[in-house]
N, C-alpha and C positions, 0 to 999 in steps of 0.2 A: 557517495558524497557525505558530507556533514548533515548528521542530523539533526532538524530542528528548524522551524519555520515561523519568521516574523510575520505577524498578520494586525492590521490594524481597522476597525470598519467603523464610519458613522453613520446615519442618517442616508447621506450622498455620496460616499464613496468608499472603496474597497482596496487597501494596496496591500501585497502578499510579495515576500520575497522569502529564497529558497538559494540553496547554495548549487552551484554546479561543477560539472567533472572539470577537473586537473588539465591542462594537456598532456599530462604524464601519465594520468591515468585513461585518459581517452587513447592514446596510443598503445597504453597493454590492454587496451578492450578491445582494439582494433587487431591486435596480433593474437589477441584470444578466439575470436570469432574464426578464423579461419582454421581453428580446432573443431570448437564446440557453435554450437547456438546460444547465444546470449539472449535471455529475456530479464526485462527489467519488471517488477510486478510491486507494485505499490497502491496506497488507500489513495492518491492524487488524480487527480482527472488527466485524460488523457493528452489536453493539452499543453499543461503543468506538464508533463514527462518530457512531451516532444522538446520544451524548449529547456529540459533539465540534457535528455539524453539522446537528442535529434542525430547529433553528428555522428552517433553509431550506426544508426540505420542506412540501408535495410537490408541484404543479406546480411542473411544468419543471423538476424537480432528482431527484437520485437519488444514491444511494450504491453503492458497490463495493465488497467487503471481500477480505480474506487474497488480494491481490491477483490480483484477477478471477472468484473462486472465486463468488461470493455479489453477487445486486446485491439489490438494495430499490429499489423505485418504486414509486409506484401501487398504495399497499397491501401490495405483497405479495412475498415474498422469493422469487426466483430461483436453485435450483442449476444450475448454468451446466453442471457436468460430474460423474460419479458413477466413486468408487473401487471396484477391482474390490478383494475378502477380499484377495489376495496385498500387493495396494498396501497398503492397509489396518494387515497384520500390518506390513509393512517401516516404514511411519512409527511405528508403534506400538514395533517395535524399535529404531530408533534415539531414538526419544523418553525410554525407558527406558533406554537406554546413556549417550544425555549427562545426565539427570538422575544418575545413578550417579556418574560425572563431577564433576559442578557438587559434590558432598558432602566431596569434595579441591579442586578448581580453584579459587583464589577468586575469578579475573580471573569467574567466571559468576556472573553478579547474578540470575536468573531465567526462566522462563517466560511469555511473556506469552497472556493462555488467549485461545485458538482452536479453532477445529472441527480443521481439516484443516491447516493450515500452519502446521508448526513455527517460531516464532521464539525464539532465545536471546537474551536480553539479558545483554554481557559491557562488562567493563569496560577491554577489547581485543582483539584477535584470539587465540582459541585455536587453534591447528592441527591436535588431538586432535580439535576436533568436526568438520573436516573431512575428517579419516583415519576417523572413525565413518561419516561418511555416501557414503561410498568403498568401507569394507565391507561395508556391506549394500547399495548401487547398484551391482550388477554390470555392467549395462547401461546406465550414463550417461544415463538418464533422469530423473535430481533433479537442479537447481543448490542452489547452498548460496551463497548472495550475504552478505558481510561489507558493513557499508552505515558502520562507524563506530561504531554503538553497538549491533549487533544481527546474527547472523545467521538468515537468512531460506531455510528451507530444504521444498523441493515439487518435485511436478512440473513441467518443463519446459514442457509441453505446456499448462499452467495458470499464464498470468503477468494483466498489465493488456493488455496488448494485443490477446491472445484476449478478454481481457474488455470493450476497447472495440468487437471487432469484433461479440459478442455483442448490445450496450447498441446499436448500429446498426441490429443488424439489429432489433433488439424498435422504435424510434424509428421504423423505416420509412427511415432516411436513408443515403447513400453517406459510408464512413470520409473520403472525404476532404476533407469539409464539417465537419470537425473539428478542435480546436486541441490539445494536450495538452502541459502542463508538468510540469517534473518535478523533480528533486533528488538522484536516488539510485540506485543500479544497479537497484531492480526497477520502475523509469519507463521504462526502457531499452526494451525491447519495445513499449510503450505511445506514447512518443513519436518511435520509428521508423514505428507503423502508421498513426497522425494524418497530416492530410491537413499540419497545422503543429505541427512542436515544438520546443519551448520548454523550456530548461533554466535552470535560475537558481542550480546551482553545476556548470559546467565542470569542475570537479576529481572531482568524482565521476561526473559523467553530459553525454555528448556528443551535440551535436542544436544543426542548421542556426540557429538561434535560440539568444540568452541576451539575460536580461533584463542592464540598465544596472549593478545595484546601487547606487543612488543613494537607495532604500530599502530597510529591512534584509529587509522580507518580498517576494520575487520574487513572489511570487501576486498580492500586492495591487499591483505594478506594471504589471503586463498586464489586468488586471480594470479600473485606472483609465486604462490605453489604450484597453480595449474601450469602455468607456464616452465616454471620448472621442471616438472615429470614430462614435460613433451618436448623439452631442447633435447 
């Protein structure tokens, strides 16, 4: 899909909107899947996804949220890894420090709601919320990834990559019987662990593969290659 997400929040309310699949493109994903296994793995929560990429499921497809944290298959949502109270209270403190933040900063357009991975949606790089998340990680165990419209901020140890190694082992299959493309610094991890990866904008995210550009959406360029080498 189209990347890029309008978010607006005040005081009392919260409205977020997001693009969704084609029916042209939900129809080669639907003729894909009876190949391969389609998963979809993104920093959005997993309810954001269902109503981004509901009409694929559920054989042979699956979703991934707040990148890796959460999958959905087969019914049934999977916590992939569990916060200990300390971790807990520290995202909770910096969650409450950049909102405090955002009520001066105006470049902060929002929160977009998630369980466990903070994301800021700004209207450029603030350098405060990354001196906030600096002061309460004394231990350099959070990244804080700036993606362009959004910082994305969790533990290290909980990216997409862990999460496709996770979505592997549950499939029964070897990581490197896998393909994984991407766009943005938290695909990074994800398409270093892929057995193939595939980036479809270079300027952001580096990986052995990039699609052509010869269409504006990279996904639907390799989705109509795969499909090609299997007619």
């Amino acid at each position: 899909v189209e990347k890029g997400t309008e978010i607006e929040e005040t005081e009392a309310t919260l409205s977020v909107k997001t693009h969704t699949l084609s029916p042209e493109m939900l129809q080669k994903l639907q003729n894909l899947k009876k190949i391969f296994h389609i998963n979809f793995s993104s920093g959005r929560s997993l309810l954001y996804l269902d109503r981004m990429y509901g009409k694929v499921l559920w054989d042979h497809a699956s979703l991934q949220g707040e990148n890796g944290i959460f999958t959905l298959i087969d019914g049934r949502v999977i916590q992939h890894e569990f916060f200990s109270p300390e971790d807990l209270e520290l995202i909770n403190g910096m969650k409450t420090e950049i909102r405090d933040l955002s009520k001066k900063e105006k470049k902060i357009r929002g929160f977009e709601p998630k369980q466990f991975l903070i994301t800021v949606h700004c209207w450029d790089e603030v350098p405060l919320i990354e001196q906030i998340v600096k002061k309460y990680d004394k231990e350099n165990r959070y990244y804080c990834w700036w993606n362009g419209e959004a910082y994305d901020i969790s533990l290290k140890t909980l990216n997409k990559g862990v999460g496709l190694k996770h979505l592997c082992d549950y499939l029964n299959i070897d990581i490197s019987q896998t393909i994984a493309i991407g766009n943005g610094p938290n695909d990074k991890d994800m398409v270093n662990a892929a057995g193939i990866g595939v980036t479809t904008d270079p300027k952001w995210l580096e990986s052995d593969f990039q699609t052509t550009g010869e269409l504006h959406l990279g996904g639907e360029e390799l989705v109509n290659k795969l499909l090609e080498l299997k007619s």
